[in-house]
C-alpha positions in Angstrom: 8.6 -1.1 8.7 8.1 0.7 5.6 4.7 1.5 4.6 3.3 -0.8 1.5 0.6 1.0 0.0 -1.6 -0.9 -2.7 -3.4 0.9 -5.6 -7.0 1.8 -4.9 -7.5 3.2 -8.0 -5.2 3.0 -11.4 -5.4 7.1 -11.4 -3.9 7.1 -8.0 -0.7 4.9 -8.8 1.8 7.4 -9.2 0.8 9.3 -5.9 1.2 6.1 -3.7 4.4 5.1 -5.6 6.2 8.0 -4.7 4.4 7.8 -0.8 6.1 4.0 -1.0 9.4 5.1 -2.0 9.2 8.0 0.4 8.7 6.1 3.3 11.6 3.3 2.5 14.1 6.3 2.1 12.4 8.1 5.5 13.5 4.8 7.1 17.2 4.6 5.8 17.6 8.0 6.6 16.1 6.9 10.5 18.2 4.1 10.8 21.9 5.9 9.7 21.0 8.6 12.4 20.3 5.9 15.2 23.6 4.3 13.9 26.9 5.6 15.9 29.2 7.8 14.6 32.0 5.6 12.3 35.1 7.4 10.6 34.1 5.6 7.6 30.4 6.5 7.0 30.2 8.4 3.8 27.7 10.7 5.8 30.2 12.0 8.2 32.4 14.0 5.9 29.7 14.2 2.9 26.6 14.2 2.4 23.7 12.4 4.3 20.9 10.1 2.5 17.9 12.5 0.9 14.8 12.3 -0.5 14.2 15.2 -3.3 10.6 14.2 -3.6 11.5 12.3 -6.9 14.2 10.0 -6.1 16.4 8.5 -2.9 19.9 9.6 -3.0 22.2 7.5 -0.5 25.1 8.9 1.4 28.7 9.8 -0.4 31.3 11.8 0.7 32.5 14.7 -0.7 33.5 14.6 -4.3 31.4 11.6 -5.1 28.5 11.6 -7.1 25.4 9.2 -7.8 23.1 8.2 -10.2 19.3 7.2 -10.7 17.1 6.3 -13.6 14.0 8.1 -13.7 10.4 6.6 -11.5 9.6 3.3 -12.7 5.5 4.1 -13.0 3.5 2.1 -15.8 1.8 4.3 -17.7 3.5 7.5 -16.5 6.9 7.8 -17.8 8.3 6.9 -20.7 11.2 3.9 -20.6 14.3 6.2 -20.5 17.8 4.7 -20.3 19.2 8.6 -19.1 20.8 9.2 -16.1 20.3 11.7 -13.6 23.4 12.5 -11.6 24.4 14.2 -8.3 27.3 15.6 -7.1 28.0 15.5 -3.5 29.9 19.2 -3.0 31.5 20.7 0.2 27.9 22.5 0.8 25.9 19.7 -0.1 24.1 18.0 -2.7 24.1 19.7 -6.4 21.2 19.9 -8.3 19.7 16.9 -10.4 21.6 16.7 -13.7 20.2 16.9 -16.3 16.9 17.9 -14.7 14.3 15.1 -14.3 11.6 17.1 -17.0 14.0 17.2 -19.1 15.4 13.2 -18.7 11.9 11.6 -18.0 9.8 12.1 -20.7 5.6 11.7 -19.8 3.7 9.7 -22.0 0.6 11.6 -23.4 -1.9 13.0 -20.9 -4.1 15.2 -23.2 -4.6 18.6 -22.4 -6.9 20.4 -19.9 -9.8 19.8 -22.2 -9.5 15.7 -22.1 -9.5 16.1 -18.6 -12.7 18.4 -18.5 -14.5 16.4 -20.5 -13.3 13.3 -18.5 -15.4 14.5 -16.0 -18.1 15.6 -17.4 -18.1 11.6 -18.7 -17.6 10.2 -15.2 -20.1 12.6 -14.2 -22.9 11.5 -17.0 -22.0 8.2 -16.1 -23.3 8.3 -12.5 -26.6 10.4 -13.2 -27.4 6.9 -16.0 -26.3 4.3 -13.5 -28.0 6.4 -10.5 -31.4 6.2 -12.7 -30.9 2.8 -13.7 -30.7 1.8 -10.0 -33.3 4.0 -9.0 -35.7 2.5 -12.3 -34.7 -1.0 -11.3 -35.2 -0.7 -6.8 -38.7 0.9 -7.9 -39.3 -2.7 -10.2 -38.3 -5.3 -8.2 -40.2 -3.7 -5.1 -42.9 -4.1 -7.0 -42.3 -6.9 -8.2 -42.3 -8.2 -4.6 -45.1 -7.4 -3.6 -47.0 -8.7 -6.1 -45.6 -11.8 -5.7 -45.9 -11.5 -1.7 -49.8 -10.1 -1.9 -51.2 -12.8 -4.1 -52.0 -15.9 -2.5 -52.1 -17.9 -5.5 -48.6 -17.1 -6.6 -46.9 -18.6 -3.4 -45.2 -21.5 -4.9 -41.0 -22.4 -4.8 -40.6 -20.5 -8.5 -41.9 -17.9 -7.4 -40.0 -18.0 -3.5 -37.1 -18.0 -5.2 -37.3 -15.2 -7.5 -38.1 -13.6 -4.4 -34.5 -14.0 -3.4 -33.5 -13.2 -6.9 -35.2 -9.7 -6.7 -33.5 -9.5 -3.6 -30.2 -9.7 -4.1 -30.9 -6.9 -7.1 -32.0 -5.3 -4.1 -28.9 -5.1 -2.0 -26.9 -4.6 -5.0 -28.6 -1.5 -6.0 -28.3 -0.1 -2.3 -24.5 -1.4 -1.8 -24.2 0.9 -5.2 -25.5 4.1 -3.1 -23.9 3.1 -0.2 -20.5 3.2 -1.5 -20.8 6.2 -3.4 -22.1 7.9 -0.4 -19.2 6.8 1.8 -16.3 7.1 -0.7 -17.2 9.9 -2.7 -19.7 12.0 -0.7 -16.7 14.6 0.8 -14.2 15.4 -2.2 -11.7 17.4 0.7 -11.1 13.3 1.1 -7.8 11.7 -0.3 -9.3 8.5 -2.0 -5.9 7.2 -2.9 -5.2 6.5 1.0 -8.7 6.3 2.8 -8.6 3.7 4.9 -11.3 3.6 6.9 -13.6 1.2 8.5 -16.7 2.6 6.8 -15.2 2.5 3.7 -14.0 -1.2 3.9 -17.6 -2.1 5.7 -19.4 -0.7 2.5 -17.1 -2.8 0.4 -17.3 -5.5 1.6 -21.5 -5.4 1.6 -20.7 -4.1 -2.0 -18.4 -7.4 -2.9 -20.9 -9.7 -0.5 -24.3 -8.5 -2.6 -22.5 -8.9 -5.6 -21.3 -12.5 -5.4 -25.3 -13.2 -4.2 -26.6 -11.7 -7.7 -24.2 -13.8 -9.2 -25.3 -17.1 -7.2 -28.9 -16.4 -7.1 -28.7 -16.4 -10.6 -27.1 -19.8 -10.7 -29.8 -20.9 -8.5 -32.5 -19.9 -11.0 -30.9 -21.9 -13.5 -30.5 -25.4 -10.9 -33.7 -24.7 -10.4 -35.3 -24.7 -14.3 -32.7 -27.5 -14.7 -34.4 -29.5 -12.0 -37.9 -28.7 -13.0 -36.9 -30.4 -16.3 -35.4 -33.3 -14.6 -38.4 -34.3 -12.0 -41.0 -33.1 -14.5 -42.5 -31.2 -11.8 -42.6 -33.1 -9.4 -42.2 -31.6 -5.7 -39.8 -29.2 -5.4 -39.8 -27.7 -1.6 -37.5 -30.0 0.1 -34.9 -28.0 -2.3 -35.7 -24.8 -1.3 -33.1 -24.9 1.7 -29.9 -26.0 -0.5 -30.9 -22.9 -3.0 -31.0 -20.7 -0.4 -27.9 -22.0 1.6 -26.0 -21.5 -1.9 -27.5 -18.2 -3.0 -27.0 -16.7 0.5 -24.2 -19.0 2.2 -21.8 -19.4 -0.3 -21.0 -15.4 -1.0 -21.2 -15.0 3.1 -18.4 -17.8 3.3 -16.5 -15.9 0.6 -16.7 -12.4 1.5 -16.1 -14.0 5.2 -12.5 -15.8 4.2 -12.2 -12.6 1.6 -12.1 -10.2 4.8 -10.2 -12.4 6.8 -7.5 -12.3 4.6 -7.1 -9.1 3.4 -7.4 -8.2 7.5 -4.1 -10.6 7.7 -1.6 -9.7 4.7 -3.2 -6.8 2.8 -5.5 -4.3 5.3 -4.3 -1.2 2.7 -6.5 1.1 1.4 -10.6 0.9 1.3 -10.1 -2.7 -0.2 -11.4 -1.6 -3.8 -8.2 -2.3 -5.2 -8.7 -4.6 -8.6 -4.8 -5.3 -8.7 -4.5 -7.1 -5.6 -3.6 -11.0 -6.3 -6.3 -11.4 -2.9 -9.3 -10.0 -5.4 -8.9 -13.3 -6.9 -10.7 -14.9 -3.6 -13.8 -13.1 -4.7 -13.5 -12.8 -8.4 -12.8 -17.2 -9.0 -16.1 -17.9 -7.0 -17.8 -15.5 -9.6 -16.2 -16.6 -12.5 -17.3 -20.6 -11.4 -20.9 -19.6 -10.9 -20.6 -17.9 -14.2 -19.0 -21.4 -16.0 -21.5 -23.6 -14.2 -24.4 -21.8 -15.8 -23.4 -21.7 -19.2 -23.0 -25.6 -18.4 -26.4 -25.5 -17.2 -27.5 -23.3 -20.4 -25.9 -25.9 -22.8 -27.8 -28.4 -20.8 -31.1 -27.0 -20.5 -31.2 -26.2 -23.9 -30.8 -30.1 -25.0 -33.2 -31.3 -22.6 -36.0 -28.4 -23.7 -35.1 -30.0 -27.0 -36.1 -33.2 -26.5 -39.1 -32.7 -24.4 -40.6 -30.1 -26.7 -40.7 -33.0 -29.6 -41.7 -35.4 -27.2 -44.9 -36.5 -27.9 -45.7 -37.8 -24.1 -45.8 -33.8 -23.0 -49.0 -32.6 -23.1 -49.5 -29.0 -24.6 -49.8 -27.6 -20.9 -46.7 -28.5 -19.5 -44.7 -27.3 -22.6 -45.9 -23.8 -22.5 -45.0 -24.0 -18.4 -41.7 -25.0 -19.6 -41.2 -22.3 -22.2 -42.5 -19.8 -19.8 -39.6 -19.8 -17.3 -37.3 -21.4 -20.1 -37.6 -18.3 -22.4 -36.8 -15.9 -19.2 -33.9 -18.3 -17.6 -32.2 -18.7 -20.8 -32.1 -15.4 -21.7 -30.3 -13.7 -18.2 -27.6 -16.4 -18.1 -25.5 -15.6 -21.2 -27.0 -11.5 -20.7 -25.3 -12.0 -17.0 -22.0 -13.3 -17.4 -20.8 -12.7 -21.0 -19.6 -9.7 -20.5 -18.0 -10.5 -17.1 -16.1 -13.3 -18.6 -14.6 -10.9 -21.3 -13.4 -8.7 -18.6 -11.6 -11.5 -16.7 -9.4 -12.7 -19.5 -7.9 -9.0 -19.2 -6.3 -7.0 -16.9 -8.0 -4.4 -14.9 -6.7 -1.4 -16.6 -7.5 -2.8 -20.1 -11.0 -1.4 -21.2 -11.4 0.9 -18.7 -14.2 2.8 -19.9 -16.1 -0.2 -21.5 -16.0 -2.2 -18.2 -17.9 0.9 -16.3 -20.1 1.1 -19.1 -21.3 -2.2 -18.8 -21.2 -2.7 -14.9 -22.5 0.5 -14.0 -24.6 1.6 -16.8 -26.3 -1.4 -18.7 -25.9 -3.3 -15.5 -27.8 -0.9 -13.3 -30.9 -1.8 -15.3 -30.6 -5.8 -15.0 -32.6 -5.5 -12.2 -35.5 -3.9 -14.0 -35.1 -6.3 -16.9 -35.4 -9.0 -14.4 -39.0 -7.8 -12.5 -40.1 -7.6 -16.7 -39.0 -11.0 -17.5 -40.1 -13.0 -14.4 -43.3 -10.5 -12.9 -44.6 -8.4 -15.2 -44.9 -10.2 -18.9 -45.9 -13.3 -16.7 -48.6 -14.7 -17.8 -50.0 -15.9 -14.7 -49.2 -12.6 -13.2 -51.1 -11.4 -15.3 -54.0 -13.2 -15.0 -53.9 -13.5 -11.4 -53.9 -9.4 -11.4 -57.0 -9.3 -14.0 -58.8 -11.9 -12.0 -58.4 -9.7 -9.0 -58.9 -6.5 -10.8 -61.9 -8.1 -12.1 -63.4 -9.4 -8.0 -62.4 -6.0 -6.9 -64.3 -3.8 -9.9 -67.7 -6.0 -9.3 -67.3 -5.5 -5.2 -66.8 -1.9 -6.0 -70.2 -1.9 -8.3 -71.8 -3.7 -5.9 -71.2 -1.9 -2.8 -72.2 1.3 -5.0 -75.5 -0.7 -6.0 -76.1 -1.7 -2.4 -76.0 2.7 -1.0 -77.5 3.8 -4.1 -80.6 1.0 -3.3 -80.1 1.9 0.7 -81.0 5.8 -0.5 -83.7 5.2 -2.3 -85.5 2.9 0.2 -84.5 5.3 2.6 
């Protein structure tokens, strides 16, 4: 059958329309040779089905001509009602007439300057997002083990921003990943790699994403249900937060792969266009809606409980304290991603890297700041133990200094 070939990227659309339309015209051309020889064929006393690299010209006989718009490529050609025209002559084929530069007209394409300094944009744009990452791995590992080294800050909050920091984590190194796999070797032919490593780092990319997003829904249930039970018990939770944050992109990504395996294995899978991107991008765009629900709902109850007179001063400065951080990532997280979706993919272009790659390389920074290191009881929790470790220190310099001079 003749080869379908999807769009990886939007810059490789006209290369792998004119591979698509190549390879139906290679098979009519492989199928009237396998046919047997019959007076009437046009082929036999004519000419015989060609591909000119532009265009497929089916068999005529001689003295007959055809005729073929020009490519049908968004964004390439202009719309052009000409025609161009073949003759079919006792020698062969004639020449395309008129010519196709002169009957399809390009849209725009700036000159060898635009394109220079297109690079040298794409090329800033990976040293900010690769120092973002690197700024925001370096944060939340930190962050981590902080969290992990004090006793005193084991609690569920705390367990699940954990996970949180995690799933920054993976998405940082899914980030590297692919860029190591699909753009380490430039001898490569992005617009038809297809290979497993490619689609395995996708596929972690897509999986790590969709566990940012749902980890972040998961802080919000949680600050939600802190509100609700008044801080009551919260562990006998921690298993549903963590079969959505982790189970819920794994079944995704799982029936994602699945299907593209069955009706569209094509490409490295980083195709935007596909209708089968939908399987992952609706599960983000529902944790995205169910947050701003929980936002709305948050906010009203923090509301009511801050004028409450039955809250004692304590508790409202514990509920301002994740409140303020909560509040602010869910609306910073998914505004901008819900922009995006109501357009298509090739509509803001180079604002949609901006803020995916760029400002969102450093979300994982701004999340150790918010939840780790302008805590409060981080902070005091590292000053108590700075404190305990200063007075051991003075003491076990008291302790040789007295050893010496008895000695």
């Amino acid at each position: 059958p003749p080869l379908k070939v999807q769009a990886t990227h939007p810059d490789c659309s006209i290369i792998l329309y004119f591979q698509e339309q190549e390879a139906e015209c290679l098979e009519i051309i492989r199928r009237e040779r396998q046919m047997p020889a019959t007076p009437g064929h046009p082929g036999q006393q004519g000419c015989l089905t060609e591909w000119d690299g532009v265009s497929c010209w089916s068999a005529v006989s001689v003295g007959q001509s055809r005729a073929v718009t020009c490519p049908d490529i968004l964004h390439i050609f202009k719309k052009s009602k000409a025609l161009i025209q073949r003759n079919c002559t006792e020698s062969g084929w004639s020449f395309p007439s008129p010519p196709y530069y002169n009957a399809c007209e390009l849209e725009a394409i700036g000159s060898n300057n635009d394109t220079e300094a297109k690079a040298s944009y794409f090329v800033t744009m990976k040293v900010l997002y690769t120092c973002g990452y690197s700024t925001s791995l370096a944060a939340l590992f930190l962050a981590i083990g902080i969290f992990s080294c004090f006793r005193k800050l084991h609690c569920t909050r705390n367990s699940i921003h954990i996970h949180f920091f995690t799933s920054f984590i993976l998405r940082g190194a899914a980030v590297f990943i692919k860029d190591a796999v699909l753009f380490s070797d430039e001898s490569i032919d992005h617009c038809t790699m297809s290979t497993v490593n490619c689609k395995v780092a996708i596929t972690f990319f897509q999986y790590s994403v969709l566990a940012n997003f749902y980890w972040l829904l998961v802080e919000g249930m949680y600050l939600q249900t802190l509100l609700l039970l008044t801080f009551t018990s919260d562990k006998r939770y921690i298993w549903w937060y963590i079969l959505i944050g982790w189970g819920v992109p794994m079944l995704t990504v799982c029936v994602w792969v699945v299907t593209r395996l069955q009706y569209d294995n094509h490409g490295c899978w980083d195709d935007y266009t596909s209708l089968y991107w939908w399987v992952i991008k609706a599960p983000i765009l529902l944790a995205i809606f169910v947050n701003f629900l929980i936002f709305l709902n948050v906010t009203r109850m923090l509301a009511q409980k801050i004028r409450s007179p039955d809250i004692s001063k304590n508790y409202k400065q514990q509920y301002m304290r994740l409140t303020k951080s909560t509040l602010l990532l869910i609306p910073l997280f998914g505004v901008h991603y819900v922009v995006f979706a109501l357009f298509p993919e090739h509509i803001g272009v180079d604002a949609r890297l901006y803020f995916e790659l760029v400002l969102g390389s450093y979300q994982g920074f701004l999340v150790a700041l918010l939840y780790c290191f302008l805590n409060g009881e981080v902070q005091a929790e590292i000053k108590r133990n700075w404190g305990k470790w200063q007075s051991s220190m003075e003491s076990n310099v008291f302790n040789l200094a007295t050893q010496d001079f008895t000695a």
